[in-house]
C-alpha positions as CSV (number, residue, x, y, z in Angstrom):
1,X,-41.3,-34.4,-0.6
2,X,-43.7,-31.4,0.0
3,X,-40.8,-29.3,0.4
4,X,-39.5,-30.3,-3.0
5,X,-42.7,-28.5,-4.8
6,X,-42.8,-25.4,-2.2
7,X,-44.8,-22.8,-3.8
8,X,-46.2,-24.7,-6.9
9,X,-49.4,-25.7,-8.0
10,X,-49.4,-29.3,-8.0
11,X,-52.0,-32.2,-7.9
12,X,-52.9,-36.1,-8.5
13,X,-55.6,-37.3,-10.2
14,X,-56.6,-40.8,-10.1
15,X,-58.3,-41.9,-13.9
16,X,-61.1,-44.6,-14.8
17,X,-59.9,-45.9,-17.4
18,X,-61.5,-47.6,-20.7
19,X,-57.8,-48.4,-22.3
20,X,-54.9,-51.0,-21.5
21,X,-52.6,-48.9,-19.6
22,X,-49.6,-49.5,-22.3
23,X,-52.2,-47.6,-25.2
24,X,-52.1,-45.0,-22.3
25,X,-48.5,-44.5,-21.5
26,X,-47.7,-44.8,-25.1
27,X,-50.7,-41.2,-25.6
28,X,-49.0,-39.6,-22.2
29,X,-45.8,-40.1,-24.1
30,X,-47.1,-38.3,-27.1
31,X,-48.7,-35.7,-25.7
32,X,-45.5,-34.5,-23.2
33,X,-43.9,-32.9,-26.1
34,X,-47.6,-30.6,-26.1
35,X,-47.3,-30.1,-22.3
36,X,-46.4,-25.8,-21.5
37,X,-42.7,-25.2,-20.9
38,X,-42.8,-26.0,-16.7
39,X,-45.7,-28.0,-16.9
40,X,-45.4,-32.3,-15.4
41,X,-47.7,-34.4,-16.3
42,X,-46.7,-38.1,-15.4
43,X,-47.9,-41.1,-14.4
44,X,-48.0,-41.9,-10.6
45,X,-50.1,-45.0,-10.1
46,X,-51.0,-47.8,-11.7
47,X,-53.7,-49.7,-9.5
48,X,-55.8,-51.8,-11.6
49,X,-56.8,-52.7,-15.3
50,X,-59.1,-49.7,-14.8
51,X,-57.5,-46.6,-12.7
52,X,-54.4,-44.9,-13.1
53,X,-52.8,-41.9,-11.5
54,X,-51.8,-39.0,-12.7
55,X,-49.1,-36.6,-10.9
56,X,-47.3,-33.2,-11.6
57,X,-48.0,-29.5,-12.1
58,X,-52.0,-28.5,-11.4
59,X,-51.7,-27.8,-14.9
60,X,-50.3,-30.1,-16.2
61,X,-52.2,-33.0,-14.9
62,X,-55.8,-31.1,-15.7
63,X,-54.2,-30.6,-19.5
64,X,-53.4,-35.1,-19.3
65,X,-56.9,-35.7,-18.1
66,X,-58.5,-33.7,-21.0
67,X,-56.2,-34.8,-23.5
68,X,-56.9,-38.1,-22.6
69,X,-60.8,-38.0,-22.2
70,X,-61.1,-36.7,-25.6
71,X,-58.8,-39.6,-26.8
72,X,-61.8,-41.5,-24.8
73,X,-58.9,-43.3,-23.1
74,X,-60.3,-42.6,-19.5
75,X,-64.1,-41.6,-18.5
76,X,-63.3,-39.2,-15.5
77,X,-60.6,-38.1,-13.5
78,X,-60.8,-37.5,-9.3
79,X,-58.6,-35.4,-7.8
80,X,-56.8,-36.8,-4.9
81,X,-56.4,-34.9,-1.7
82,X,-52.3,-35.2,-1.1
83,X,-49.8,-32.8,0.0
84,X,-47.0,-33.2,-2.9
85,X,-46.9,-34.8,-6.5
86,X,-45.7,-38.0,-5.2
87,X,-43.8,-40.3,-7.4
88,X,-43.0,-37.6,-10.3
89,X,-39.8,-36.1,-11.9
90,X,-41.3,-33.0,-9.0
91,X,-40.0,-34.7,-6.3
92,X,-36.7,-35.2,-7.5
93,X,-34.7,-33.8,-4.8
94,X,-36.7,-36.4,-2.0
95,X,-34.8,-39.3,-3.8
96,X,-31.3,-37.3,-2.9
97,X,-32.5,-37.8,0.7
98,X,-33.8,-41.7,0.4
99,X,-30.3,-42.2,-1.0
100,X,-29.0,-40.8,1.3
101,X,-30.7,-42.8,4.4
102,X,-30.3,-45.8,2.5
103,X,-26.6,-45.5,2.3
104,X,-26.7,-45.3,5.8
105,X,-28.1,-48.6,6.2
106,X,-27.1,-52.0,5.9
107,X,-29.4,-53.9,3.2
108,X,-29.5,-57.4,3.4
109,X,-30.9,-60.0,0.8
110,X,-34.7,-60.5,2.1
111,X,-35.0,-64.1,3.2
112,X,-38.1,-63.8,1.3
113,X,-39.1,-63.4,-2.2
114,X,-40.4,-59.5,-2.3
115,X,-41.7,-57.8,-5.7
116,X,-40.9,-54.1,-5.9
117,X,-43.5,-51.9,-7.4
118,X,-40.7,-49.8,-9.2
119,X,-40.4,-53.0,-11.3
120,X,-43.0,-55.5,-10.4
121,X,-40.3,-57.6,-10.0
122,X,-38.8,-59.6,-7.1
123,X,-35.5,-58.9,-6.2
124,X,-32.2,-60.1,-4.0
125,X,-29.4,-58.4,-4.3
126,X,-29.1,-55.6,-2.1
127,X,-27.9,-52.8,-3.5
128,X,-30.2,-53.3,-6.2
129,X,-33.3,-53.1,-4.1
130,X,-31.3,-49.6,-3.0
131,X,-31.5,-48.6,-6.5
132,X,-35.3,-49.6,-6.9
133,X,-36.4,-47.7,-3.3
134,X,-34.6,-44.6,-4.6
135,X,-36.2,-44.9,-8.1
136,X,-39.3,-45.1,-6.5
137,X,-39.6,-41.8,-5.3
138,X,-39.9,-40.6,-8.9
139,X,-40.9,-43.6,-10.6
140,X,-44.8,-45.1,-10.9
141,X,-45.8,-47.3,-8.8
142,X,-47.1,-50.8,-10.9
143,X,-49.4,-51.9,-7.9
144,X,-51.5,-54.1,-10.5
145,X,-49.0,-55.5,-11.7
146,X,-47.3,-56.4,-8.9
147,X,-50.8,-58.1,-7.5
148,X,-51.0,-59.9,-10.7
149,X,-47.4,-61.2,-9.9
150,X,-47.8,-62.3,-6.6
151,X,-51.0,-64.2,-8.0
152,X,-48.9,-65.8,-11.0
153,X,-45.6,-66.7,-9.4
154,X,-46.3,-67.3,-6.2
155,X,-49.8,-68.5,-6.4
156,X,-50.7,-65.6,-3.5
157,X,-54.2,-66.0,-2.1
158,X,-53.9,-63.4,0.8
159,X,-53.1,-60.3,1.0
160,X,-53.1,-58.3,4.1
161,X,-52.5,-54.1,3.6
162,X,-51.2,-52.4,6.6
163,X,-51.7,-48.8,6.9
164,X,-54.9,-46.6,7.7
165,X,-57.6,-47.2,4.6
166,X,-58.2,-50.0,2.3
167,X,-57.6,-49.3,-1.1
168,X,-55.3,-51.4,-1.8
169,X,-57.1,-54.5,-0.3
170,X,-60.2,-54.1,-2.0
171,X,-58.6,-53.6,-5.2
172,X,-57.4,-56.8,-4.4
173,X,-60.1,-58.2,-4.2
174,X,-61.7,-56.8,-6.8
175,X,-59.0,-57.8,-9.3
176,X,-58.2,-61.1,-8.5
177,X,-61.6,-63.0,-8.0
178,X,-61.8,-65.4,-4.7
179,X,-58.5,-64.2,-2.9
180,X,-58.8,-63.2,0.9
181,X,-57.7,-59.6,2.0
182,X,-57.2,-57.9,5.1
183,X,-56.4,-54.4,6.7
184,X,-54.7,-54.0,9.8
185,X,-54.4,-50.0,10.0
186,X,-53.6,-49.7,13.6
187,X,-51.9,-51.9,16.2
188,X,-55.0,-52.8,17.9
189,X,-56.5,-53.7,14.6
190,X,-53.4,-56.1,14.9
191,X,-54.3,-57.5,18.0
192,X,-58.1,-58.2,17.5
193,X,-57.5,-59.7,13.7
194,X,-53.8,-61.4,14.9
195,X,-56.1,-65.0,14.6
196,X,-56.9,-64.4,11.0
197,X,-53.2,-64.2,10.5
């Protein structure tokens, strides 16, 4: 994906926000046709009732932030320390290559129920789920959504984020009151917490 954006300016912002993210999508939507010839400003993230990610052009995503702040749609913005524009229309050619690998392989149906954060959705069929993991690339990713699914549907009451950090367990926890959340970024960290499992 870095090599996608080679020589451009690009960033990701995350936003607090003080709107429903539909009011906000609808304003990004708006203010596109504003945006300088070149410029991306999209929507990466979408992580809880309250932050959002933006993604594109260094630019372009400074010029959203504004625009949006004086809509008072979002208080601040922090710029994230990545190394590409992940999950923008920038990254375009990195789906080419996810297609490609997943043609390689053989899908099958998951023998359990899995909600995709293209969609927020579960899905079964398996060369839809090859259309959602190449969308994805380019397409936001509805985390909070896909929490508040898991919570709705399937009555989920843990969640369990593996991968260095915890962001995504403690906004967990922090959006759905009394669930249980844990990180296992390492192997070991699999090992000593394998009896909370």
């Amino acid at each position: 994906m870095k090599t996608a954006v080679a020589g451009r300016k690009t960033k990701m912002m995350a936003l607090v926000s003080v709107r429903e993210f539909h009011e906000i999508e609808q304003a990004l939507a708006g203010f596109q046709k504003t945006l300088p010839v070149g410029e991306v400003c999209q929507i990466a993230n979408v992580n809880s009732a309250t932050q959002l990610v933006l993604s594109g052009t260094d630019a372009g995503v400074q010029y959203g932030m504004e625009f949006l702040k004086a809509q008072k749609m979002v208080r601040k913005g922090i710029e994230l320390p990545v190394s590409a524009p992940f999950h923008s229309s920038l990254v375009q050619p990195a789906s080419a290559v996810v297609r490609e690998e997943l043609q390689r392989s053989k899908l099958r149906a998951p023998a359990i129920p899995i909600i995709f954060n293209r969609t927020a959705r579960e899905e079964h069929d398996p060369a839809v789920i090859a259309r959602l993991l190449e969308e994805q690339t380019v397409s936001p990713v509805l985390w909070h959504p896909s929490l508040l699914r898991a919570a709705s549907t399937f009555e989920a009451t843990d969640f369990v984020e593996l991968g260095p950090g915890s962001v995504l367990a403690n906004l967990a926890a922090k959006e759905l009151k009394g669930v249980r959340t844990l990180n296992l970024g390492t192997v070991s960290d699999l090992e000593s917490k394998k009896i909370l499992l």
